[in-house]
C-alpha positions as CSV (number, residue, x, y, z in Angstrom):
1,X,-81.9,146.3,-70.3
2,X,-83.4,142.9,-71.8
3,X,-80.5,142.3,-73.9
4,X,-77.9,143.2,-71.3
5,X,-79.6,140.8,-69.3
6,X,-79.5,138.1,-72.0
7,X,-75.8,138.8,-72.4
8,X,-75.3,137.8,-68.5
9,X,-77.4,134.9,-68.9
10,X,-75.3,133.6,-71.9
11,X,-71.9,134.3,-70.4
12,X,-73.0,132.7,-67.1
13,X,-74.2,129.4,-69.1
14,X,-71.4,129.6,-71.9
15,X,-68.4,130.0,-68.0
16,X,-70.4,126.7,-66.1
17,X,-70.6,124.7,-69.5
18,X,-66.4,125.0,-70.0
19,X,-66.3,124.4,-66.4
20,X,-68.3,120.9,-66.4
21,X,-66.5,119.9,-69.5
22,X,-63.2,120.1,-67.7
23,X,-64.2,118.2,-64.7
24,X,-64.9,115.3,-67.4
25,X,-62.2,113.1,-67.1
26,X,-60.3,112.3,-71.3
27,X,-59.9,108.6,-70.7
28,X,-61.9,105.8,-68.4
29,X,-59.6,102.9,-67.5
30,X,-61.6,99.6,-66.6
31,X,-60.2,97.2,-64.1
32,X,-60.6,93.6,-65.3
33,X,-61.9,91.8,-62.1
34,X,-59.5,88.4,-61.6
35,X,-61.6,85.3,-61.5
36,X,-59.0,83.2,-59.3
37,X,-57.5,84.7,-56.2
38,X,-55.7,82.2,-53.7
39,X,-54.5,78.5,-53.8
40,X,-55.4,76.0,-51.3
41,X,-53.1,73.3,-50.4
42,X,-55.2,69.9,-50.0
43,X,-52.9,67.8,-47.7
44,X,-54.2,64.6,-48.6
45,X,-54.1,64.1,-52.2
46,X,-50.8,66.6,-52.0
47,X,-52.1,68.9,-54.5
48,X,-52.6,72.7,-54.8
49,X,-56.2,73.5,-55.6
50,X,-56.9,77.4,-56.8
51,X,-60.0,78.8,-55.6
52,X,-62.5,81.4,-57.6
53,X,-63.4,84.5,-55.9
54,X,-66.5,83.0,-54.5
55,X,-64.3,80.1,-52.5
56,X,-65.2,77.7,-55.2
57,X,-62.7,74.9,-56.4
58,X,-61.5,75.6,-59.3
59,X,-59.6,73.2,-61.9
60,X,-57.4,75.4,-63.5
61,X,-53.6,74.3,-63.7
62,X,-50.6,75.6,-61.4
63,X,-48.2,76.2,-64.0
64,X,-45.3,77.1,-61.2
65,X,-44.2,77.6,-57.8
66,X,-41.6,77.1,-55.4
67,X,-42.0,75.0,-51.5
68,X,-40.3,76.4,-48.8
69,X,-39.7,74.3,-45.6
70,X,-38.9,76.2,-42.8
71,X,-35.9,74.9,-40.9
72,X,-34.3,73.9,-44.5
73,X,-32.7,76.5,-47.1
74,X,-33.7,75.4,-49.9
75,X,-36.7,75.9,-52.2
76,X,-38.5,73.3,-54.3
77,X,-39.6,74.1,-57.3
78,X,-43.1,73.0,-58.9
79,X,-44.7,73.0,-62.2
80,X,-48.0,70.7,-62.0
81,X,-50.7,70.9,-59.1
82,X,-49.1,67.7,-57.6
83,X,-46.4,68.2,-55.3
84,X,-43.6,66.3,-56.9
85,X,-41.7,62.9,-55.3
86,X,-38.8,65.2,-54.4
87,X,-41.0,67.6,-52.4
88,X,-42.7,64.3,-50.6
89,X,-39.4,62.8,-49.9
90,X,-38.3,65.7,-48.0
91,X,-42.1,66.6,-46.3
92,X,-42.0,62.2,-45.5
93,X,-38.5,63.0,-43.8
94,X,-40.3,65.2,-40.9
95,X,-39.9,64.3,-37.7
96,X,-42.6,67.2,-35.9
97,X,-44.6,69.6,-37.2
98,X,-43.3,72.2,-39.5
99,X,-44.5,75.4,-41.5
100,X,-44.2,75.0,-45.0
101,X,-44.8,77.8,-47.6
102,X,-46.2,77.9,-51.0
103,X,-44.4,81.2,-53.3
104,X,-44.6,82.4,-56.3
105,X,-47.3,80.8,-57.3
106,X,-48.9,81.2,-61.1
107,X,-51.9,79.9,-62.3
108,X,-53.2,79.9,-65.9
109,X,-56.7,81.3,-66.0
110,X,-59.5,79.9,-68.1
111,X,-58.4,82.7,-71.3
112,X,-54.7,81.1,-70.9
113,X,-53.1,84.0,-69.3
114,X,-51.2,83.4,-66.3
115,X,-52.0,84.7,-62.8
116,X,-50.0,85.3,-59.9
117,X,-51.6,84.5,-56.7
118,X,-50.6,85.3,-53.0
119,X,-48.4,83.0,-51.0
120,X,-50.0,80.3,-49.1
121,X,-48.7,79.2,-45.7
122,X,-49.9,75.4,-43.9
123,X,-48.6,73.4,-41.0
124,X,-47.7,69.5,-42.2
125,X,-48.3,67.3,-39.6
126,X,-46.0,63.8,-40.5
127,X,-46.9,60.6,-40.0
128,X,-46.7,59.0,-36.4
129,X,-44.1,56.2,-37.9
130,X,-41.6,59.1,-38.3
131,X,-42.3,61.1,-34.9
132,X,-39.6,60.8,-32.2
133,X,-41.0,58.9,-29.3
134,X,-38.3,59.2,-27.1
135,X,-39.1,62.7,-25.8
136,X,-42.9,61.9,-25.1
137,X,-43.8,61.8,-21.7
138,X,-45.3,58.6,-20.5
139,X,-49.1,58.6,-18.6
């Protein structure tokens, strides 16, 4: 009777070790965490800044992107973190308000490899000496 019941004990034991070694997954894949994860735009110096995943500023260089402003077809396209004079030429040439978008944006990380970011939206407010007067309402 002992042995039969040391033959149940090793079948039971030999049945739940297969079974754990098949819930072991073969191969772990790690997720490299991304150290940059937006771009701000800094209105007055007319640069885009890329910030860490802490919210710090980072200086790490935008090496593309493209400037939509809405109202206008056409996109500018960008390779430092300064806007370029064409891109303030046409911002300068606002007369109100206007959205302006910030796409396709890639950043090189500190290792060299480039990023893509998410698209980054802001409203430009133009100078006074360009706004149209005539449609204010007087006090």
């Amino acid at each position: 009777m002992k042995f039969i019941y040391t033959i149940f004990i090793c079948l039971i034991f030999n049945l739940s070790s297969k079974n754990i070694c098949a819930q072991e997954p073969n191969l772990i894949k790690v997720k490299r965490e991304q150290n940059l994860v937006k771009v701000y735009f800094d209105n007055t110096e007319l640069t885009l800044m890329p910030i860490d995943r802490f919210g710090n500023p980072q200086a790490n260089k935008v090496k593309s992107f493209k400037l939509w402003i809405k109202g206008r077809g056409k996109a500018y396209e960008g390779f430092d973190n300064k806007l370029s004079g064409e891109m303030v030429q046409g911002l300068n040439k606002l007369k109100k308000a206007t959205i302006i978008y910030f796409t396709e944006i890639a950043v090189e990380d500190d290792k060299g490899h480039l990023v893509k970011l998410p698209d980054v939206y802001e409203t430009w407010f133009p100078d006074c000496k360009n706004c149209d007067t005539k449609t204010r309402k007087k006090p």
